[in-house]
C-alpha positions as CSV (number, residue, x, y, z in Angstrom):
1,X,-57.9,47.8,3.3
2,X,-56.3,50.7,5.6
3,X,-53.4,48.6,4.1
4,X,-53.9,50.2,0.6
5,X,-55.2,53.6,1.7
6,X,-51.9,54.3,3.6
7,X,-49.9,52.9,0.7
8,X,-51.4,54.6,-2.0
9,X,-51.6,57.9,0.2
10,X,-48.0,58.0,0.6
11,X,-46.5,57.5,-2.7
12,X,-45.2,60.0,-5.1
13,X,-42.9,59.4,-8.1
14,X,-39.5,59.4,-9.4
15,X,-38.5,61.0,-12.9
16,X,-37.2,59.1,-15.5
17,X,-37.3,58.7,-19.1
18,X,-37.2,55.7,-21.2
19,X,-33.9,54.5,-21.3
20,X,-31.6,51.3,-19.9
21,X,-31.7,52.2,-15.8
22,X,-28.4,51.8,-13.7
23,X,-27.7,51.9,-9.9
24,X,-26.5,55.4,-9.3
25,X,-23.1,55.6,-7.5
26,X,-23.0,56.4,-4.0
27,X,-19.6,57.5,-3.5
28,X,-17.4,60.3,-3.4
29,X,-16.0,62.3,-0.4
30,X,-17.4,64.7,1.8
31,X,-15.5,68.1,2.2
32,X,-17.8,70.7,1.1
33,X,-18.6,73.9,2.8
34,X,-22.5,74.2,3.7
35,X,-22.9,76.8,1.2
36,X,-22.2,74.5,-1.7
37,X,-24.1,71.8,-0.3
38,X,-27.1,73.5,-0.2
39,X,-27.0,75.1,-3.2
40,X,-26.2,71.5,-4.9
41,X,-29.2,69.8,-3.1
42,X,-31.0,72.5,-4.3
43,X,-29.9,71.5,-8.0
44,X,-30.6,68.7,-7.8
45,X,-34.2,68.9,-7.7
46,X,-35.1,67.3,-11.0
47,X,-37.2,69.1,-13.5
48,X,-40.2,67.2,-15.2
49,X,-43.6,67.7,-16.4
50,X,-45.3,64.7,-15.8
51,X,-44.6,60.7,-14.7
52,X,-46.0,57.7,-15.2
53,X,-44.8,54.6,-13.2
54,X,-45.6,51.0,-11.9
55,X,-44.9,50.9,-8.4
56,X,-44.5,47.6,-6.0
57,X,-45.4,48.5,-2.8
58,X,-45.5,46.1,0.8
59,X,-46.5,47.5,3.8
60,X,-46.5,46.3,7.3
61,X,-47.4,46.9,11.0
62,X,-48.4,44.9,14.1
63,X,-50.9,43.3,12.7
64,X,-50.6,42.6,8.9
65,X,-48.2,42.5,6.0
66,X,-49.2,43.0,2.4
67,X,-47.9,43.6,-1.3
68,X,-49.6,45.8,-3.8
69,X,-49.2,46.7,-7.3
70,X,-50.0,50.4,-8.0
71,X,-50.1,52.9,-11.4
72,X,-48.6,56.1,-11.1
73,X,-49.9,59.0,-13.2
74,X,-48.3,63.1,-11.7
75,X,-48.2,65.9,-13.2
76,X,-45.8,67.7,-10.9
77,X,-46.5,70.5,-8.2
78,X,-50.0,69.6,-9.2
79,X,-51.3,66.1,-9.6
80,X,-51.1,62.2,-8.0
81,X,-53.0,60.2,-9.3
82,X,-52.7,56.3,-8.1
83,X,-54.9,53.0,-9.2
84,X,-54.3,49.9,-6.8
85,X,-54.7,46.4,-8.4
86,X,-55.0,42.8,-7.0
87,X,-55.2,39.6,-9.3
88,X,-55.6,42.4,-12.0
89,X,-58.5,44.1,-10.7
90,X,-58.9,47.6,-9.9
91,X,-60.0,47.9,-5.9
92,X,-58.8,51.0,-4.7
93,X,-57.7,54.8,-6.4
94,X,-56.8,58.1,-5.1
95,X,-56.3,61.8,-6.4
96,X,-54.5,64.1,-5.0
97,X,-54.4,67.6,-5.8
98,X,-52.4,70.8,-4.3
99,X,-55.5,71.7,-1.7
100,X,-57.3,68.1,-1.9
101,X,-57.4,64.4,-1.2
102,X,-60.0,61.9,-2.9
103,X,-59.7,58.1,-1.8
104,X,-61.8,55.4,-2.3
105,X,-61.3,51.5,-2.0
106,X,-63.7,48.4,-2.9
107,X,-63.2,45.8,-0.4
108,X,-64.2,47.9,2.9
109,X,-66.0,50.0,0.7
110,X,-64.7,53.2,2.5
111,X,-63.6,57.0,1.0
112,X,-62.3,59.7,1.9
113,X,-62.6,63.1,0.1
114,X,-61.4,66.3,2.1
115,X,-57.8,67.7,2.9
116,X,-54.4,66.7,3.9
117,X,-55.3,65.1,7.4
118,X,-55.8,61.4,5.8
119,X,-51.6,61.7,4.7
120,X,-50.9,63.5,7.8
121,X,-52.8,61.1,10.2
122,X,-49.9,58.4,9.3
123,X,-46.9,60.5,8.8
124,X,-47.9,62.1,12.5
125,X,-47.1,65.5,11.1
126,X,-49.1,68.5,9.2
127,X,-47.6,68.1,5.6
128,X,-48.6,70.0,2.2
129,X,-48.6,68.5,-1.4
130,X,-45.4,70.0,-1.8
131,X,-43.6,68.3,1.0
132,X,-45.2,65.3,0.1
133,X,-43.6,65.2,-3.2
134,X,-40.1,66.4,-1.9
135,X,-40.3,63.2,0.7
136,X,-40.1,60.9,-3.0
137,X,-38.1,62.4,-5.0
138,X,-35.7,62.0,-2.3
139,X,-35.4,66.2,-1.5
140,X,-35.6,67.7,1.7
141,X,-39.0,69.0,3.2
142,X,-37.5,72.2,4.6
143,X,-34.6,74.8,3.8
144,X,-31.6,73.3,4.8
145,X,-29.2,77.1,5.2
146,X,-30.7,77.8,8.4
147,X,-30.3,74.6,10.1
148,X,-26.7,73.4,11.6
149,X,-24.5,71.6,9.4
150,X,-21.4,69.0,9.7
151,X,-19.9,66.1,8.1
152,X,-20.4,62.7,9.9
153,X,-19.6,59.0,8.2
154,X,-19.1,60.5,5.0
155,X,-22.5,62.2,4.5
156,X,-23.7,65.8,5.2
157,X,-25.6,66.0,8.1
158,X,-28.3,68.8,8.7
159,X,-29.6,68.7,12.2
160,X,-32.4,71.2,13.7
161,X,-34.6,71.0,16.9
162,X,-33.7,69.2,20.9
163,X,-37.3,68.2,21.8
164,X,-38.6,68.1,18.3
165,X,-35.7,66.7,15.7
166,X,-35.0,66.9,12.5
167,X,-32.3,65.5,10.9
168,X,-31.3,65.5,6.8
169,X,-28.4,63.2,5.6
170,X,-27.1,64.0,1.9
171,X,-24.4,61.8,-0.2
172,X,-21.4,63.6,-1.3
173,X,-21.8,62.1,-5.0
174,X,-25.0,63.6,-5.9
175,X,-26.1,65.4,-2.7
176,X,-29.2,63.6,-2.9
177,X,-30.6,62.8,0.8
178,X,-30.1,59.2,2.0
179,X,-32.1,60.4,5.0
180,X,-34.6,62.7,6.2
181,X,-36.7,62.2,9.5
182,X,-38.3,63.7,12.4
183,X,-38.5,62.6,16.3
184,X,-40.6,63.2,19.1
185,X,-38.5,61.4,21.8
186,X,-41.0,63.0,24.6
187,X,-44.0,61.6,23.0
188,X,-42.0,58.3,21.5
189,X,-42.9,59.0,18.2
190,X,-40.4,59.8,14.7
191,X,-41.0,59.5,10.9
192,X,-37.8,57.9,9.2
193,X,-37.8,58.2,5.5
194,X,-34.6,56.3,3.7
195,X,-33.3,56.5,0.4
196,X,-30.6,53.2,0.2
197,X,-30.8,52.8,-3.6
198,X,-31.3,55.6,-6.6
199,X,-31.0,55.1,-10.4
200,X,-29.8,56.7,-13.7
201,X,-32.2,56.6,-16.3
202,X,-31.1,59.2,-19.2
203,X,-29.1,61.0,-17.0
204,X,-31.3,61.7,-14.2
205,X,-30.5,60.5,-10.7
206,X,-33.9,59.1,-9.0
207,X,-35.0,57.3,-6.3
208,X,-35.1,53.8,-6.5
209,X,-36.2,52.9,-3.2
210,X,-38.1,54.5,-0.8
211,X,-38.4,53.2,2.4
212,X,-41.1,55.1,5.1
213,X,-41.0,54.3,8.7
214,X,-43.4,55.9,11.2
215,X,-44.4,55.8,15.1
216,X,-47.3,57.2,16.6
217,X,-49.1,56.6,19.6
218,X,-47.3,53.2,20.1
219,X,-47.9,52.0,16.2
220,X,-45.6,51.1,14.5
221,X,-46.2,51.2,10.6
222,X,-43.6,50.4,8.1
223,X,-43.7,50.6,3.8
224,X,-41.3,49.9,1.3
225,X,-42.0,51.4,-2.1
226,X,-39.7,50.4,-5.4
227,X,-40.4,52.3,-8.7
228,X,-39.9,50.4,-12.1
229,X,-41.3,51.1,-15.8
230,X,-41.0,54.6,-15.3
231,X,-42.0,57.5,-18.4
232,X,-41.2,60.9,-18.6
233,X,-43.2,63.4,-19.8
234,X,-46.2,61.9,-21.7
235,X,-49.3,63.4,-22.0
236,X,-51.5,61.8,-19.6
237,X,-55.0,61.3,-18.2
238,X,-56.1,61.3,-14.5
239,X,-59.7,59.1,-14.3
240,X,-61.1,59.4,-10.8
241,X,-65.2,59.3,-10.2
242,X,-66.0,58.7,-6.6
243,X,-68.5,56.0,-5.7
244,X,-71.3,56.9,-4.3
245,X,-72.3,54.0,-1.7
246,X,-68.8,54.4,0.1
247,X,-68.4,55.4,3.8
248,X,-66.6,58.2,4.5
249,X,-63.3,57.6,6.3
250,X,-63.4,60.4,9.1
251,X,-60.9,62.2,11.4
């Protein structure tokens, strides 16, 4: 069940309201100066209060494939709330907040209830709620106007970093990313997070796919995440009671 407490740690949400949902067009040219660029990724940030969503998730490494169904519950900049099911039964849940991270799953009957370090174990980097909300809802992790800037196959291109890279890659129609990752080529290690699809629901461009792939210490671990049934702004409720016969997952 590490299967569903990587999937469900990763996840975050896209912002929609109800309303019919179209492919979001990924054209347009790229000739802007950095300056507008950044300031239009910047806009683009979407505004919401909270989300609720049904999210199809299969993950995959050396050893295992597998396809869960999740429910999404965020209340942004400050909850995630996420309920796994199989054959409609409720087997694993997690609730994240800005400072904290509760986990618990059935089958292994594991948990884990402390900081960050569970999502940052698997994304091989030190990562806050924040960033981990910017990776899917397709904005970049860090301030793009220090880092160098040129236009390459019709995208934007933000590069930063020789022994430790980082690289952003923005469409010219929306200046939403299409790409953000980070390498470690001495320690043969990188975190590759693609965006090939977004949609328009009621005006709002969102992710539609998401599509996370990470090396680390010769492991290979790959997830695909697709968001569908998406609400805007309900008011919501975030059930989480920790079990008290789990064993702790620790780092």
């Amino acid at each position: 069940m590490r299967i569903l407490k990587i999937s469900l740690v990763l996840l975050s949400v896209f912002i929609t309201s109800c309303g019919t949902v179209r492919r979001a067009a990924d054209g347009g040219e790229a000739n802007a100066q950095k300056s507008k660029v950044v300031k239009s990724h910047n806009a683009a940030a979407l505004d919401f209060k909270t989300i609720s969503a049904r999210m199809s998730v299969d993950f995959k490494d050396e050893k295992r494939e597998q396809s869960v169904t999740m429910d999404l519950r965020m209340e942004k900049g400050q909850k995630i709330w996420m309920s796994a099911r199989v054959l409609g039964f409720t087997v694993a849940k997690v609730f994240i907040t800005r400072d904290r991270v509760q986990f618990y799953e059935k089958l292994n009957n594991q948990s884990f209830d402390g900081d960050f370090s569970l999502i940052s174990d698997f994304l091989g980097e030190e990562v806050t709620f924040d960033q981990v909300e910017a990776i899917l809802l397709g904005q970049a992790v860090e301030p793009l106007d220090k880092k160098s800037f040129s236009i390459e196959g019709n995208e934007y291109l933000f590069k930063e970093g020789a022994l430790i890279e980082k690289l952003f890659k923005l469409r010219p129609a929306d200046f939403k990313l299409s790409e953000q990752s980070i390498t470690k080529a001495a320690e043969d290690s990188y975190l590759q997070i693609k965006y090939p699809d977004y949609q328009v629901v009621s005006g709002k461009i969102v992710p539609l796919k998401v599509m996370i792939d990470a090396r680390k210490e010769n492991k290979n671990t790959f997830v695909s995440l697709e968001f569908r049934d998406v609400t805007f702004d309900q008011n919501l409720s975030y059930p989480f009671d920790m079990p008290s016969n789990t064993k702790p997952i620790k780092f």
